[in-house]
KEKE-3310 file (N, C-alpha, C; in steps of 0.2 Angstrom, whole numbers, plus 5000, padded with zeros to 4 digits):
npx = (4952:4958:4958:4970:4978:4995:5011:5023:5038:5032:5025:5035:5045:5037:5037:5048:5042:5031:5027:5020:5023:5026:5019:5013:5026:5032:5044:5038:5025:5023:5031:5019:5007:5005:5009:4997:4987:4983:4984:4995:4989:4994:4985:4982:4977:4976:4979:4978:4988:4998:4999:4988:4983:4989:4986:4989:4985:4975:4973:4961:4951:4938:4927:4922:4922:4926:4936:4944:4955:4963:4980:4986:4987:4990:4989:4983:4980:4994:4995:4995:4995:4997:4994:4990:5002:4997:4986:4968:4960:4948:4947:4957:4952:4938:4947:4951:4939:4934:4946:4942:4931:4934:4939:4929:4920:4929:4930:4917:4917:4925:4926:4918:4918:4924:4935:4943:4955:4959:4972:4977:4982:4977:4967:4952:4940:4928:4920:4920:4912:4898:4896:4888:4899:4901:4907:4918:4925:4941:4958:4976:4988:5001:5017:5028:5046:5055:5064:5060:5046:5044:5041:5032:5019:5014:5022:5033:5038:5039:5049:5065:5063:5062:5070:5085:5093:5093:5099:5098:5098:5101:5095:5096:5094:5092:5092:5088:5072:5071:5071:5060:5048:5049:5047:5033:5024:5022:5017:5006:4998:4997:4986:4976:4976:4981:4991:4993:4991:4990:4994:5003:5009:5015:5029:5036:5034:5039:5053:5054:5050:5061:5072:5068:5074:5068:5065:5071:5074:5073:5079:5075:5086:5093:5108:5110:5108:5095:5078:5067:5059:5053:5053:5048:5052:5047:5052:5047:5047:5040:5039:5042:5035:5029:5027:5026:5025:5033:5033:5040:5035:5042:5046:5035:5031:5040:5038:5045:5041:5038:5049:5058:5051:5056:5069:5064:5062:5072:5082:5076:5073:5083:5081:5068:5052:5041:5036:5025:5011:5004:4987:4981:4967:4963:4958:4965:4979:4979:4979:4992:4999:4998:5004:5015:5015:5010:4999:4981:4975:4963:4957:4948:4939:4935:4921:4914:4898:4889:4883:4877:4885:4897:4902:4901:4914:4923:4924:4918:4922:4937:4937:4928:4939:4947:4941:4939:4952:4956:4949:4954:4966:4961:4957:4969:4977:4967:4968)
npy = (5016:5005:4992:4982:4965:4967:4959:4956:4961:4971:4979:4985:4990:5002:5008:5019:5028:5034:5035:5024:5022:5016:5005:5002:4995:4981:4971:4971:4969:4953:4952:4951:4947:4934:4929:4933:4925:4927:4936:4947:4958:4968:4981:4988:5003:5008:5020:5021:5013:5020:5019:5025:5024:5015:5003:4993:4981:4965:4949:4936:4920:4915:4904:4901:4915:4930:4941:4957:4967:4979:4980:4968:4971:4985:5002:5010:5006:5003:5018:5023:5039:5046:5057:5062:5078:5093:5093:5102:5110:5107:5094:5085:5083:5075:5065:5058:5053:5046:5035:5030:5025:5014:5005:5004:4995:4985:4978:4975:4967:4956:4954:4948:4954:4968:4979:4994:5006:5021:5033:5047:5056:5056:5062:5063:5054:5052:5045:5032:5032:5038:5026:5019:5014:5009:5022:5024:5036:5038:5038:5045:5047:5061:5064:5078:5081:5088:5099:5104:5103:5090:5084:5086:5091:5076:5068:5072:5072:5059:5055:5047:5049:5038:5029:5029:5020:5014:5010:5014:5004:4998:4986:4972:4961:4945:4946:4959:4953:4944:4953:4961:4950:4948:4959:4965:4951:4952:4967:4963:4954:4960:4969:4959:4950:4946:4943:4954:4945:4929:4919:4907:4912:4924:4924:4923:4932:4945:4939:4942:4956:4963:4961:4969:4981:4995:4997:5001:4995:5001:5001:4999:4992:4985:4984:4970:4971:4964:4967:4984:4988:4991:4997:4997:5005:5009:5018:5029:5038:5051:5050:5043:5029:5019:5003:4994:4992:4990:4986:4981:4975:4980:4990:4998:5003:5011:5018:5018:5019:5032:5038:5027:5034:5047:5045:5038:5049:5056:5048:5050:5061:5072:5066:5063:5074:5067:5057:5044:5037:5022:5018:5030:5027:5023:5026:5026:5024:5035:5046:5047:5047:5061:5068:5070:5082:5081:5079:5076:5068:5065:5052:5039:5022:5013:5001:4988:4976:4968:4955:4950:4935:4936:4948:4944:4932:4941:4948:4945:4932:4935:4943:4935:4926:4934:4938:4926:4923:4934:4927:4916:4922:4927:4916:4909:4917:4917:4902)
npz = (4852:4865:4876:4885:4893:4897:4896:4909:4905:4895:4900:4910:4904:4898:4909:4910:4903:4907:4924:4937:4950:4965:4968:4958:4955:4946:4951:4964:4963:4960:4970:4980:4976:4974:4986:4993:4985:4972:4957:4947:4937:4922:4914:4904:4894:4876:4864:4848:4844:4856:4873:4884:4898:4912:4924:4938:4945:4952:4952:4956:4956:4964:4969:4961:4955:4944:4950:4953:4960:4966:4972:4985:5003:4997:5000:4986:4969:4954:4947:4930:4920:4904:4892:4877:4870:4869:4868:4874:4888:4890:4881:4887:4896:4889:4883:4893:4901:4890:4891:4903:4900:4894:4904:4912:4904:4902:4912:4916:4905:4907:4921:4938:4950:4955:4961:4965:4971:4969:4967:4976:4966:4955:4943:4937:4941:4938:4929:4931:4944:4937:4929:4937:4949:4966:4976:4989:5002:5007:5017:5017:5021:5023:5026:5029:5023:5026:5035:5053:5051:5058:5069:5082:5096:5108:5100:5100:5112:5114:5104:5107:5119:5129:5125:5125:5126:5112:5095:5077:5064:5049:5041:5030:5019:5024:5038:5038:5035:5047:5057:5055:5056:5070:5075:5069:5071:5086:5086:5079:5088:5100:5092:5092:5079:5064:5052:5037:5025:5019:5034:5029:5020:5023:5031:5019:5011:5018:5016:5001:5000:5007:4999:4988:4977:4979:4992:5009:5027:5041:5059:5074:5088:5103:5115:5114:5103:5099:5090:5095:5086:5069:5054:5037:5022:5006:4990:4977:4963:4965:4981:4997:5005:5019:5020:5030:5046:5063:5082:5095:5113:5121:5114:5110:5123:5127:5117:5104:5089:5088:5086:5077:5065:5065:5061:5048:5041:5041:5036:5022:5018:5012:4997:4993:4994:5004:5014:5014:5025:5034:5039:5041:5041:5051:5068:5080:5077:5069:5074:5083:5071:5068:5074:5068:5057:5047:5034:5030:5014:5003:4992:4983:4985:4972:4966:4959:4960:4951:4957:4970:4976:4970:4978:4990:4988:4985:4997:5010:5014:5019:5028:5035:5038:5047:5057:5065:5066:5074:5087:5090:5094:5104:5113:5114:5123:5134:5139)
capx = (4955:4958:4962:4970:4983:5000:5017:5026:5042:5031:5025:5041:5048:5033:5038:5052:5038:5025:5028:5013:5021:5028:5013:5013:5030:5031:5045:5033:5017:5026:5029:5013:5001:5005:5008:4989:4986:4983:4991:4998:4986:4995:4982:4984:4973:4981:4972:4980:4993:4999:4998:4985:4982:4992:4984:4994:4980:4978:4967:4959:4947:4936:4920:4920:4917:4934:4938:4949:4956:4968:4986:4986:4991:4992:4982:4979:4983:4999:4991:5000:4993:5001:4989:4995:5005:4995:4977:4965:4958:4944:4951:4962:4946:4937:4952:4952:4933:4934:4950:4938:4925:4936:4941:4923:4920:4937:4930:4911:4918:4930:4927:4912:4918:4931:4937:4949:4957:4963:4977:4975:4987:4973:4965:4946:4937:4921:4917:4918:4904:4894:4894:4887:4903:4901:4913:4922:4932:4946:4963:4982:4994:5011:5023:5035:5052:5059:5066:5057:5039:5042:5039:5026:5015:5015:5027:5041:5040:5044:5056:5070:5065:5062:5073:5092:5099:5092:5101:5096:5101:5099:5096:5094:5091:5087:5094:5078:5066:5070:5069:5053:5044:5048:5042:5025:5023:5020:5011:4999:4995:4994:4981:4971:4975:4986:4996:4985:4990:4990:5000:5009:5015:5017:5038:5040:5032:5044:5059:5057:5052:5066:5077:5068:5078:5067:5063:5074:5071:5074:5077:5079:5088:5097:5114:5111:5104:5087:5075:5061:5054:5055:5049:5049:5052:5046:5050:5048:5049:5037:5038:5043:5028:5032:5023:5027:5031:5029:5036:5038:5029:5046:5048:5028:5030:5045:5038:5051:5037:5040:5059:5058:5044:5058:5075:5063:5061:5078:5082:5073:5074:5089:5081:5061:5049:5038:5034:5015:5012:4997:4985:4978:4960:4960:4958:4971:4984:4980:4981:4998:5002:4995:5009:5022:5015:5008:4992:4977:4976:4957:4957:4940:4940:4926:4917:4906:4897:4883:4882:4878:4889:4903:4904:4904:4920:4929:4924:4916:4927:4944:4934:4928:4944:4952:4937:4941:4959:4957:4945:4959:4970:4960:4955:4974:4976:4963:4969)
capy = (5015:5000:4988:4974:4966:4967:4957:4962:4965:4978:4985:4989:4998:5006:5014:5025:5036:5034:5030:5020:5023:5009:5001:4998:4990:4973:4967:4972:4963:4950:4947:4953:4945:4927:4927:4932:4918:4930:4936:4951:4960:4975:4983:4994:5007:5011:5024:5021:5010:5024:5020:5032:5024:5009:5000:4987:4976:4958:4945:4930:4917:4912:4902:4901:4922:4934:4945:4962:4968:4982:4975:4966:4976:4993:5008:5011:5003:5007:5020:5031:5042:5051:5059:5066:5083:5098:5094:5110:5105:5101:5088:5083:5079:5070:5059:5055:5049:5038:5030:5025:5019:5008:5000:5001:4989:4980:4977:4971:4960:4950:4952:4947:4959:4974:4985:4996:5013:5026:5036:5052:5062:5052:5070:5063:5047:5053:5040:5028:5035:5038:5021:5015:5010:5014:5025:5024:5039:5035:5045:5044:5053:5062:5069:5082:5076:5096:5100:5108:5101:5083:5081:5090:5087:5072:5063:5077:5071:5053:5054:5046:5052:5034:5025:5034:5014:5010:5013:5014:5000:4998:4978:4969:4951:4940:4948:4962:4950:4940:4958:4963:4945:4949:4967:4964:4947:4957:4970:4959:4951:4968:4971:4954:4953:4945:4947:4957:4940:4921:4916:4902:4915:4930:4927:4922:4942:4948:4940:4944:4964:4965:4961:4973:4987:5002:4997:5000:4994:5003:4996:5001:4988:4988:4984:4964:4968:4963:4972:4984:4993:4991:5001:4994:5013:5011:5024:5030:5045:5054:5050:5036:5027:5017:4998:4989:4997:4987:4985:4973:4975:4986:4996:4998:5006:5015:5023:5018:5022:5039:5036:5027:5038:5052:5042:5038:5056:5059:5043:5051:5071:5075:5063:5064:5076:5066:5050:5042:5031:5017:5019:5035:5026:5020:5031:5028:5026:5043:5052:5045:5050:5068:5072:5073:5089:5079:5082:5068:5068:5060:5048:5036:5016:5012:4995:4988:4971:4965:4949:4947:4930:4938:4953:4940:4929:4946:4952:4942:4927:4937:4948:4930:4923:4940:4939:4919:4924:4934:4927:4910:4923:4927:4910:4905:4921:4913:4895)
capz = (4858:4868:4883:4885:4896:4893:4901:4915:4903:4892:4907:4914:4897:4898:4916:4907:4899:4912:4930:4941:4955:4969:4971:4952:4951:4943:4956:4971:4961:4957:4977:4986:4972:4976:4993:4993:4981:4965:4951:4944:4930:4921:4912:4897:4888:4872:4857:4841:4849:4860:4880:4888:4905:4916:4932:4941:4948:4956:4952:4959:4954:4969:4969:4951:4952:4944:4956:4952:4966:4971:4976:4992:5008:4995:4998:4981:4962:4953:4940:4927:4914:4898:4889:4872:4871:4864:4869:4876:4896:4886:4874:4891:4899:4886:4883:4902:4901:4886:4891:4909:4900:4892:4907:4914:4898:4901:4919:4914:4902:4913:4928:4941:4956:4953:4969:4963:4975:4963:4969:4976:4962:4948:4942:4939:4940:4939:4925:4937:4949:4933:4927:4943:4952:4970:4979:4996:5005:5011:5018:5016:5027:5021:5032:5022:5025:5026:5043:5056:5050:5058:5075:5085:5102:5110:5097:5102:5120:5114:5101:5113:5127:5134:5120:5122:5121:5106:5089:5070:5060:5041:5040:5024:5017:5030:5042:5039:5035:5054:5063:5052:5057:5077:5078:5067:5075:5091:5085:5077:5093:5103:5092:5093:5072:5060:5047:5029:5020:5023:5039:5026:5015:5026:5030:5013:5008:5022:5013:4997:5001:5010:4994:4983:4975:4980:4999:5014:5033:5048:5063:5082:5093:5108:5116:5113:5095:5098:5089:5097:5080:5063:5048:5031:5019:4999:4987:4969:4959:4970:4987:5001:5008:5026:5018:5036:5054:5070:5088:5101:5120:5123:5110:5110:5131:5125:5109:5098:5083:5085:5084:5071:5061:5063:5058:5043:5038:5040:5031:5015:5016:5005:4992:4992:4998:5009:5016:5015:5030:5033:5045:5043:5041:5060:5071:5083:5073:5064:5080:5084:5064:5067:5078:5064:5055:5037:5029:5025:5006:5001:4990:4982:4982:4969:4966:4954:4961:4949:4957:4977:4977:4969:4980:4995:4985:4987:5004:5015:5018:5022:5036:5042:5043:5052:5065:5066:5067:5081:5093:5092:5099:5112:5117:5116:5129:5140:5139)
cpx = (4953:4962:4963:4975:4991:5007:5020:5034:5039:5029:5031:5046:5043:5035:5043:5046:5033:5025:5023:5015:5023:5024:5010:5019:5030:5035:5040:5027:5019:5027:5023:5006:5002:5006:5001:4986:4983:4987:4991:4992:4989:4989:4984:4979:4979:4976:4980:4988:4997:4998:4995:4984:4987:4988:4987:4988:4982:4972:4966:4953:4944:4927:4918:4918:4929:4932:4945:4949:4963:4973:4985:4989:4993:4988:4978:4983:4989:4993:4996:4996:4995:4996:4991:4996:4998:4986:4974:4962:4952:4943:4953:4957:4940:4942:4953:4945:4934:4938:4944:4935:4929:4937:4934:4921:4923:4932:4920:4912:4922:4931:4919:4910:4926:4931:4942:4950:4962:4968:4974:4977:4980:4969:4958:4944:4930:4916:4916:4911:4899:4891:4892:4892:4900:4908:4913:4927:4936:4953:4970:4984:5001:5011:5028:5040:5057:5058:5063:5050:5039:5041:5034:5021:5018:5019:5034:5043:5043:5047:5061:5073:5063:5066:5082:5095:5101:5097:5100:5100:5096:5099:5095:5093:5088:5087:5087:5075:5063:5065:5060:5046:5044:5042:5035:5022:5020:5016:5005:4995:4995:4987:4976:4970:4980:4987:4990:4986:4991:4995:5007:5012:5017:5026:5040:5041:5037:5052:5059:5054:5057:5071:5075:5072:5077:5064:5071:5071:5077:5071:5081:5080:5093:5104:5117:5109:5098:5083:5069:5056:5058:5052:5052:5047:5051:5048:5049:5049:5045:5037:5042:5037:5032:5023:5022:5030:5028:5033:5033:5032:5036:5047:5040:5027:5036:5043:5042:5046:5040:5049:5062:5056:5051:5064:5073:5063:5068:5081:5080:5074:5079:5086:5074:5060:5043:5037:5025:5016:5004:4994:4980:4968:4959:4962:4964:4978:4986:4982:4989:5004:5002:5000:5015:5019:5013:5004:4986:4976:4972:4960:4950:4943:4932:4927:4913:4905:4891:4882:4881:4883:4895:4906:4906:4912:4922:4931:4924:4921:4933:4940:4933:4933:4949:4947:4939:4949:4958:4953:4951:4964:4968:4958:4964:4977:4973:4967:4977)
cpy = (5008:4997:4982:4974:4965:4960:4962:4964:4970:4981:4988:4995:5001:5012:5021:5029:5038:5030:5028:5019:5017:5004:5000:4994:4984:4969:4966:4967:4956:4944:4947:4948:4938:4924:4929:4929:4921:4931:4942:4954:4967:4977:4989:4997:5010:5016:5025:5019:5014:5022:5026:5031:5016:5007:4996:4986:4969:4955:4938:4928:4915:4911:4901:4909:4924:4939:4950:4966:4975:4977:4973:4970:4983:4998:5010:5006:5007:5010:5024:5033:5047:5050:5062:5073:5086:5099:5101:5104:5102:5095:5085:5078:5073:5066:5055:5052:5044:5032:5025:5023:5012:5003:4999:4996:4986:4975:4972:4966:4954:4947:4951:4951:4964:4977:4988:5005:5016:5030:5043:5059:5058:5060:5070:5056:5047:5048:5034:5025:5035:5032:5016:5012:5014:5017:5023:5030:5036:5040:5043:5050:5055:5067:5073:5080:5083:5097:5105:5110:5093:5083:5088:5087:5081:5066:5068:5077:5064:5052:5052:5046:5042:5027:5027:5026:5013:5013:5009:5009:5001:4991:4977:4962:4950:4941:4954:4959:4949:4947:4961:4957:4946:4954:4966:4958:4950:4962:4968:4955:4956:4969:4965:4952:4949:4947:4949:4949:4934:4919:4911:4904:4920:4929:4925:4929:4945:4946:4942:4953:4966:4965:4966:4979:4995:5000:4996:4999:4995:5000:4998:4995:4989:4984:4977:4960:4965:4971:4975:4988:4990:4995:4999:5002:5007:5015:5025:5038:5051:5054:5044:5033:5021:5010:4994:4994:4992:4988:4981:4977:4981:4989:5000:5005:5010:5020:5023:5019:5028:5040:5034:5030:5042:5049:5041:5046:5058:5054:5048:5060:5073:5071:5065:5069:5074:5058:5048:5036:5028:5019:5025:5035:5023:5025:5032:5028:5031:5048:5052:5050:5059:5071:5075:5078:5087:5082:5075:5073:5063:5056:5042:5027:5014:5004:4994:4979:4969:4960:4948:4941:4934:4943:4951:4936:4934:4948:4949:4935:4931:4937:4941:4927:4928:4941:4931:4919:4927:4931:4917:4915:4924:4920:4907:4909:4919:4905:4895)
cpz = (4860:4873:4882:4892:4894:4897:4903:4910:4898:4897:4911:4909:4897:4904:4915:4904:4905:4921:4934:4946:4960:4968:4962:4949:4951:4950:4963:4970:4961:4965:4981:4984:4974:4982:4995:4988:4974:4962:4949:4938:4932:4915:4907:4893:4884:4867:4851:4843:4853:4869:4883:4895:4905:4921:4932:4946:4949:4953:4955:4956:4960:4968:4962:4951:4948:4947:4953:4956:4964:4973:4984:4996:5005:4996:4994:4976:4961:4946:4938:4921:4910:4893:4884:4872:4868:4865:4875:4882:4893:4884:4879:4892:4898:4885:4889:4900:4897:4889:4900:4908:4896:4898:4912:4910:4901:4908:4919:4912:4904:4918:4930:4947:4954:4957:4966:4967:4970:4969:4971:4970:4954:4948:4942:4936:4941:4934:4926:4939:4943:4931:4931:4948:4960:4976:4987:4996:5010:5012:5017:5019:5026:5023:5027:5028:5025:5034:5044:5055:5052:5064:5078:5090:5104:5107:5099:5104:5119:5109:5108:5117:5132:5129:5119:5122:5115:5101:5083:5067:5052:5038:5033:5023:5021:5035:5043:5041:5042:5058:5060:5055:5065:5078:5076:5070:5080:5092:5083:5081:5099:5100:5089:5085:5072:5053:5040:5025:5024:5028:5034:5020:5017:5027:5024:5007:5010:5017:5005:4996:5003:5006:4989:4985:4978:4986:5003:5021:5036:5054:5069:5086:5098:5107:5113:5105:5092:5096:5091:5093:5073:5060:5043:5025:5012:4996:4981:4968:4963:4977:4988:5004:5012:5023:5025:5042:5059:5075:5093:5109:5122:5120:5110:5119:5128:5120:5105:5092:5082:5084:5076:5063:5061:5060:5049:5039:5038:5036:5022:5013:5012:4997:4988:4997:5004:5009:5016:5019:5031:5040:5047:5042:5048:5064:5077:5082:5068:5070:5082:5076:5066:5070:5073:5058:5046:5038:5028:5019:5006:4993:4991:4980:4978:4966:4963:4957:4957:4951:4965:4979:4976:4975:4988:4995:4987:4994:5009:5018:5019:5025:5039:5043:5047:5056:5068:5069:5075:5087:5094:5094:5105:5116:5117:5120:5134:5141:5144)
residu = (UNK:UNK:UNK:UNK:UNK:UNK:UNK:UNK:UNK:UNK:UNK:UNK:UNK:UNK:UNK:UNK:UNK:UNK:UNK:UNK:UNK:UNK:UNK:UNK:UNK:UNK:UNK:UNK:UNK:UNK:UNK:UNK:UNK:UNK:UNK:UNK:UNK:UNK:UNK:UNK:UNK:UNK:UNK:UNK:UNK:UNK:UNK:UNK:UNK:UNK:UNK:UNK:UNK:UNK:UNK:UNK:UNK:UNK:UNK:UNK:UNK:UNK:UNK:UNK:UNK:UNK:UNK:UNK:UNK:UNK:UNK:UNK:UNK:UNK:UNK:UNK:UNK:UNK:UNK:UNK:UNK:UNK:UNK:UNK:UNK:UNK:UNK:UNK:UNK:UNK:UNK:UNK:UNK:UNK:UNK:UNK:UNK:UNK:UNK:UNK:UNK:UNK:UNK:UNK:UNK:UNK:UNK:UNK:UNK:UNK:UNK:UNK:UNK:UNK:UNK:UNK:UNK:UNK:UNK:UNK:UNK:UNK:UNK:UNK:UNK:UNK:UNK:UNK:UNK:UNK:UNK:UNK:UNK:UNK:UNK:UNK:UNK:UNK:UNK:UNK:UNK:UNK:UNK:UNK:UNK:UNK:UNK:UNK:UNK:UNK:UNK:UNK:UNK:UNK:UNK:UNK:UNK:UNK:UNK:UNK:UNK:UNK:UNK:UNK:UNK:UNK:UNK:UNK:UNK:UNK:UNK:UNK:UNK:UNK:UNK:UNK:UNK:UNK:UNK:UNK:UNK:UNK:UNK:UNK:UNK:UNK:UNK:UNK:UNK:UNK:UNK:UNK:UNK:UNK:UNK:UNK:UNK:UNK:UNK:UNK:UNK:UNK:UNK:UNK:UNK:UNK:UNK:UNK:UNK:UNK:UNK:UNK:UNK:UNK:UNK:UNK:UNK:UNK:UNK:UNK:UNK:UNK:UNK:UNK:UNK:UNK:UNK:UNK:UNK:UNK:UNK:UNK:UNK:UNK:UNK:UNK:UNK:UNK:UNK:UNK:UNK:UNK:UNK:UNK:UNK:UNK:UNK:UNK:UNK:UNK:UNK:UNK:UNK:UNK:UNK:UNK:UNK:UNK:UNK:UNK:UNK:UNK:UNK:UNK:UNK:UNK:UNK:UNK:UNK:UNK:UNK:UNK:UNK:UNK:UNK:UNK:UNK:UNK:UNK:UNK:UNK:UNK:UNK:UNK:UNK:UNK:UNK:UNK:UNK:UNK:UNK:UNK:UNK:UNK:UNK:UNK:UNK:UNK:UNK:UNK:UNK:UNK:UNK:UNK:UNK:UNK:UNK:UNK:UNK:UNK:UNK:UNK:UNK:UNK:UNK:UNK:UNK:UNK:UNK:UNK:UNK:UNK:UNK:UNK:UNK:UNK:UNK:UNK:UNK:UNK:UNK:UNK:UNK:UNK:UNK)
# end
């Protein structure tokens, strides 16, 4: 058995046999990973050249440590796993182990800090935990997109009960990207915060999401075509996940979210069955979520830091520039 990294054109013939999932496609890494000033690593366990596991990870060199990171702004990695036909749950189980500790190896020997959030559909990552990694719970929220399971409580009363101008647009290009840069813009200064990547590559992420293949945005604007919500929909072979939603100061008093939230479910119901949406680890935006009739679905980020320095290089400076970030909003609110 072994790991190595592969290219992104084997990685992508690879995804016919094995799929990783949005959040391990090559276009998507390709644009999230460098506008967060990393790079792309496809990861590959193979046994007797065979593909038994995939991760789509990110890396960064900082401070002189290496850093393997979970994609920027993803919930979790892209993971896939094809296991040989014929094996007993036993044999299953065993061949899941070995293949982790190869990339417990892969991950000692390369890197100096590694964070990586497994997926919730990943079957067992107990070798992980064993190998001393330490774990983090964490939650993800999906909505079924089957009629007469979407709305519910206090999202029921504002689907477009304070919204009947607005209407549903399907923007693209550039035309997206502008309305996606207004709505979050706004929301990101609502909530005393900026954007998850670097201010001077953020509308450059927005324009090239907006042109990938497997993302659509949705967009409530009024009579003058100005936007007061956006949502930015993903999808793959399993699901659609909602990577981007915001709204301005009027769409924000109106509740265009829950407008939006339901356009997207009907957006996708005929296609996929559920949407997975962000959020469901802060607590007011879970309560807001809980209104449309999902599910949280756990899910573990594990971490091996053998180096105090290194685990600062990963962690510590972003939080100090997202506390710096906002206390220059609030001083250019006072000023």
């Amino acid at each position: 058995m072994a790991i190595d990294l592969c290219e992104r054109a084997t990685w992508d013939a690879l995804a016919a046999e094995s799929d990783p999932g949005f959040f391990g496609r090559s276009d998507w890494l390709e644009a999230v990973c460098p506008a967060a000033g990393m790079e792309p690593r496809y990861v590959v366990v193979t046994a007797c050249g065979v593909p038994i596991l995939r991760v789509g990870l990110a890396h960064r060199r900082r401070w002189g440590r290496e850093l393997v990171l979970s994609p920027p702004t993803a919930p979790y990695a892209g993971w896939a796993e094809r296991l040989p036909d014929g094996l007993t749950p036993i044999e299953e189980e065993d061949r899941r182990h070995e293949v982790l500790q190869q990339l417990v190896k892969w991950c000692a020997r390369e890197t100096d800090f590694t964070r990586i959030a497994i997926p919730p559909d990943a079957p067992d990552i107990r070798p992980l935990i064993w190998s001393g990694w330490e774990p983090e719970l964490r939650y993800a929220y999906r909505i079924p997109a089957a009629a007469g399971a979407r709305v519910s409580g206090d999202s029921r009363r504002h689907v477009g009960r304070e919204a009947p101008d607005l209407v549903i647009l399907r923007p693209e290009g550039r035309v997206a990207a502008d309305m996606l840069a207004v709505t979050l813009a706004a929301a990101f200064e609502r909530a005393e915060t900026g954007p998850p990547l670097p201010a001077a590559a953020w509308r450059g992420y927005l324009d090239a999401v907006a042109r990938l293949p497997a993302v659509r945005v949705l967009a409530a604007v009024d009579a003058r075509g100005e936007p007061h919500g956006a949502i930015v929909l993903a999808r793959d072979t399993r699901r659609a996940y909602e990577l981007l939603a915001g709204t301005t100061e009027a769409g924000s008093e109106s509740h265009v979210g829950a407008l939006l939230m339901r356009a997207a479910l009907d957006e996708i119901g005929d296609v996929l069955p559920e949407v997975e949406v962000v959020g469901a680890n802060a607590s007011g935006i879970a309560l807001f979520r809980s209104g449309f009739s999902g599910a949280f679905v756990p899910y573990v980020a594990v971490s091996r830091a053998p180096l105090m320095r290194a685990e600062w290089a990963a962690t510590g400076s972003p939080g100090l520039e997202r506390r710096l970030g906002r206390a220059w909003l609030r001083m250019r609110r006072w000023a």
